[in-house]
N, C-alpha and C positions, 0 to 999 in steps of 0.2 A: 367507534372512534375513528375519527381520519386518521393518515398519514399524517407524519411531523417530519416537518426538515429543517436543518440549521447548519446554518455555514460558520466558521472562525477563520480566522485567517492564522495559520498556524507560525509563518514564517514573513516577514515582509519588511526587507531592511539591504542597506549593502554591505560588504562583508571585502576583503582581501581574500587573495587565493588559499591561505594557509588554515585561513580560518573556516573558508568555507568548507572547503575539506574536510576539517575536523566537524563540522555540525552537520554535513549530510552524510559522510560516511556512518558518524552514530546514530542516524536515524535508518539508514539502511542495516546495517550492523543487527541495530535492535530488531528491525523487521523479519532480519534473514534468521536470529534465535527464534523467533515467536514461529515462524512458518516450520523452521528445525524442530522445536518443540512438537507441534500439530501432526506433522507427518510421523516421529516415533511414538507420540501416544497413540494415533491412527492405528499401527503397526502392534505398537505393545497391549491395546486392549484390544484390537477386533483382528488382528491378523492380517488388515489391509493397507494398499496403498491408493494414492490417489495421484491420478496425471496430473490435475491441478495445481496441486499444491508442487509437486516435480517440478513442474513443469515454470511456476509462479517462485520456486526458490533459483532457478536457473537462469530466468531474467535478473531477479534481484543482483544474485553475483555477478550479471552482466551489465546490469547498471552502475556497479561500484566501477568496474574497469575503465567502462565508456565516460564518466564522470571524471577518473583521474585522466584519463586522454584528452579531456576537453578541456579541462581545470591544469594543465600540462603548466609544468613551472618555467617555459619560456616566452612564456607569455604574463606571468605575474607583474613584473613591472606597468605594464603597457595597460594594463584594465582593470578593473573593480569590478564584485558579479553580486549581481543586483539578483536578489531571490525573492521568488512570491511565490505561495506555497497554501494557497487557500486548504479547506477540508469542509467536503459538505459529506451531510450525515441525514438520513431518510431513516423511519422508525417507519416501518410497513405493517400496517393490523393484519398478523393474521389470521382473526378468528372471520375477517370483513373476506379475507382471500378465499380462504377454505369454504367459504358459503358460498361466492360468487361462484367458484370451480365445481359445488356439489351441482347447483343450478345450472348451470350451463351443462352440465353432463345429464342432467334429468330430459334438457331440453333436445335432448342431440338425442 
């Protein structure tokens, strides 16, 4: 089987300051739990950590910040913020990978 990829567009509207706020802070919010979750079952079933995931929850809180600095309430009067917010999604085979990788390794 091929790859499959599919895009939606998840967000694509405009919005006031107040509001926007509130709909990307709880989509980061929600992210920053899931990645929080990931990292203590990492920890709580195999005793490990990951730079990654560190490292990918550390932007995340860095993005709330940089978001309210930009999104900054003296500026609400003055603008409307227009958000697009595509999401593509790639299903990779990989029984088609792991074959390709044994073969290339047989060939080397």
């Amino acid at each position: 089987m091929e790859n499959k990829t599919l895009s939606i567009q998840l967000i694509e509207n405009r919005y006031d300051r107040e509001d926007s706020l509130l709909l990307l802070n709880k989509i980061l919010d929600d992210k920053i739990e899931i990645v929080e979750e990931q990292i203590q079952t990492l920890h709580r079933k195999y005793g490990l950590t990951s730079n990654y995931l560190d490292n990918r929850l550390t932007y995340l809180k860095h993005s709330k910040l940089e978001l309210a600095d930009f999104l900054s309430e003296e500026l609400a009067d003055e603008y409307e913020v227009v958000i697009d917010c595509p999401v593509h999604i790639e299903l990779r085979n990989l029984v088609t990978r792991k074959a390709v990788r044994q073969e290339e390794n047989i060939m080397q």
